[in-house]
BAPAGU-51495 format. One record per residue (C-alpha): residue number from 1; chain; x, y, z. Coordinates in pm, 1 decimal, padded with zeros to 6 digits. Example, Ala and Ser with C-alpha at 12.3 -4.5 7.8 and 13.67 -1.06 7.14 Angstrom:
BAPAGU-51495
<atom 1; A; <01230.0; -00450.0; 00780.0>>
<atom 2; A; <01367.0; -00106.0; 00714.0>>
end
This chain:
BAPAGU-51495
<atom 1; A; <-06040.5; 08848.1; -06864.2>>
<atom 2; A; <-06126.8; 09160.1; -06674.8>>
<atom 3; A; <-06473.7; 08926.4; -06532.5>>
<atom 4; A; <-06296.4; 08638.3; -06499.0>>
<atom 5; A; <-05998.1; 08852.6; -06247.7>>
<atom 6; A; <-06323.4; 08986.7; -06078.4>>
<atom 7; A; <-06508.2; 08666.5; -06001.7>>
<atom 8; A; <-06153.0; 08545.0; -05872.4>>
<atom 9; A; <-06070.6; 08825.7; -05616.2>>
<atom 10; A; <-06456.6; 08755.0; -05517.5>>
<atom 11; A; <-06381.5; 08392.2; -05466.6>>
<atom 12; A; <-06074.3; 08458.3; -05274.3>>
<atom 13; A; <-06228.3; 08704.8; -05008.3>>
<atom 14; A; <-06510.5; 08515.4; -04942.7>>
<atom 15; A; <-06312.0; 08230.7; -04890.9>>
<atom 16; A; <-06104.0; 08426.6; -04656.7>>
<atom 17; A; <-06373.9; 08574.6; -04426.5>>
<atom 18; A; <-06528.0; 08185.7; -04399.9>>
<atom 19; A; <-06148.5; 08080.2; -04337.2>>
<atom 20; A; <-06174.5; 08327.6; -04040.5>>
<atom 21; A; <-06344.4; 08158.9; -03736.4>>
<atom 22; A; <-06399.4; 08400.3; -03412.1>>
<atom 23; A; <-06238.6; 08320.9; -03069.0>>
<atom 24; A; <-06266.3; 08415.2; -02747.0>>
<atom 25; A; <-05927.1; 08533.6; -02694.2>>
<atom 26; A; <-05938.0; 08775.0; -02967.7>>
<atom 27; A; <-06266.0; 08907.3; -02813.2>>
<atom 28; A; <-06203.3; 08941.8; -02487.6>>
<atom 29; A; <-05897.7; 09146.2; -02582.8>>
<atom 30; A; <-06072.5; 09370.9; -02765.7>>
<atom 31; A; <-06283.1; 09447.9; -02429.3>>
<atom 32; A; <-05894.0; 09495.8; -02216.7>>
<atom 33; A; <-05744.4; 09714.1; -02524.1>>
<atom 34; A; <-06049.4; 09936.5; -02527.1>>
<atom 35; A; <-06112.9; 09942.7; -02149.8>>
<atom 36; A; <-06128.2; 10292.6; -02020.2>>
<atom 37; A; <-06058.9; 10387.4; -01684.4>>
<atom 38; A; <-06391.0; 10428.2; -01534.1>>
<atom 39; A; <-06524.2; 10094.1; -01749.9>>
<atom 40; A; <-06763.6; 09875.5; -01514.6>>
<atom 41; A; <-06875.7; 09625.0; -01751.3>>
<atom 42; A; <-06853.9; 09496.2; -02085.5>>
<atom 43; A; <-07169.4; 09337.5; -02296.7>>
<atom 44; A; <-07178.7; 09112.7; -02597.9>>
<atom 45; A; <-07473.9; 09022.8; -02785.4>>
<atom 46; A; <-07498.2; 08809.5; -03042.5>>
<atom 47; A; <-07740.6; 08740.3; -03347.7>>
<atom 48; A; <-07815.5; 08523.7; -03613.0>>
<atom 49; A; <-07834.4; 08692.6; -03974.3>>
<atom 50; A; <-08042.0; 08534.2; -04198.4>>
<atom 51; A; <-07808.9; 08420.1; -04441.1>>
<atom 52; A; <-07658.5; 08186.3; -04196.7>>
<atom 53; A; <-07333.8; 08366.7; -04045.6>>
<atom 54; A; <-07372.2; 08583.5; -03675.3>>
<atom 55; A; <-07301.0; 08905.4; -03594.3>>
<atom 56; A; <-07135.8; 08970.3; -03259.4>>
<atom 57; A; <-07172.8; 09379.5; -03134.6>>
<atom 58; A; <-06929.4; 09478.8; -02814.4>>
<atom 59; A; <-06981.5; 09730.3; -02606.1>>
<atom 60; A; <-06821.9; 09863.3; -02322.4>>
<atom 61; A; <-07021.5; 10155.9; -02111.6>>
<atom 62; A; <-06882.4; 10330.7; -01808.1>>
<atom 63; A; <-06980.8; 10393.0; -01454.5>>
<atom 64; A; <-07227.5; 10613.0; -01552.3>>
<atom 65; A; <-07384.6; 10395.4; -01818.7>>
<atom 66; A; <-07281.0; 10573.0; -02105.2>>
<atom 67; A; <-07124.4; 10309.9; -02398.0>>
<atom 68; A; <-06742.0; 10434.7; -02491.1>>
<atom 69; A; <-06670.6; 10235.0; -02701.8>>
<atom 70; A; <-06819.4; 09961.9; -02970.4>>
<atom 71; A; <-06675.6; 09690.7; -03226.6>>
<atom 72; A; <-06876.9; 09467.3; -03391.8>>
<atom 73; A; <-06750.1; 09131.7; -03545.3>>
<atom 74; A; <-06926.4; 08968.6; -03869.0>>
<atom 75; A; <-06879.0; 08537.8; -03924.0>>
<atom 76; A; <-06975.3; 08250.8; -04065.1>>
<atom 77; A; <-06881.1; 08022.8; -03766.4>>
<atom 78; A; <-06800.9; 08101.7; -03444.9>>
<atom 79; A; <-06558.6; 07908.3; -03257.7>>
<atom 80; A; <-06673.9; 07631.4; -02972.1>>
<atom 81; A; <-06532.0; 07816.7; -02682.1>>
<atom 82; A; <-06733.5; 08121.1; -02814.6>>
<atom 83; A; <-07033.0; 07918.1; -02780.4>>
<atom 84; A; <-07002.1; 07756.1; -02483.3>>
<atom 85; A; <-06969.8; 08117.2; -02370.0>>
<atom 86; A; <-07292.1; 08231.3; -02437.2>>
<atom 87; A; <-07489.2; 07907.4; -02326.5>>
<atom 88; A; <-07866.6; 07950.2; -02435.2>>
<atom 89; A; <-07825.2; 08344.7; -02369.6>>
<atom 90; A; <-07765.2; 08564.6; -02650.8>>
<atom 91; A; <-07554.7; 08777.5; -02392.3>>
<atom 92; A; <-07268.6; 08795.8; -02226.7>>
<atom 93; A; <-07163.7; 09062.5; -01947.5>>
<atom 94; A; <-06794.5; 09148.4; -01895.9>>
<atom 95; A; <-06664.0; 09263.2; -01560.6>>
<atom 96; A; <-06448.5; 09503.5; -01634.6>>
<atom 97; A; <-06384.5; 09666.7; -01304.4>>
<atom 98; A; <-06045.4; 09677.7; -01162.4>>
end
């Protein structure tokens, strides 16, 4: 029984983080919540892992250049707005100047 419970609670969060599809709204306001005051620009970058799902890293870097802060964002699908973000770039930059 103990295996059986474990292969169930395996089923069930794996069908939860595929359930989960990324969108731009909750990614951009990642970028505003985390914005600090001297924040020029925000950059996201995303990859293709090999077993199938992408991997989205944020970053947002000050005047200077320096990155303050960084979130990264693991999926199996990532939603059409997403995509038409990025075009054929694997990068997006983020004005986040006031």
């Amino acid at each position: 029984m103990n295996e059986l419970l474990k292969l169930l609670l395996a089923a069930a969060a794996i069908t939860a983080i595929a359930v989960i599809i990324l969108n731009w709204d909750s990614i951009t306001n990642w970028f505003y919540v985390n914005k600090t005051n001297d924040a020029k620009l925000g950059k996201l970058i995303r990859e293709g892992l090999s077993n199938g799902n992408y991997n989205l890293v944020g970053g947002i870097f000050n005047q200077q250049g320096a990155l303050t802060h960084k979130n990264s964002w693991e999926n199996v699908k990532l939603s059409d707005d997403v995509l038409s973000k990025f075009g054929d770039s694997n990068v997006i930059e983020i004005n986040l100047s006031n």
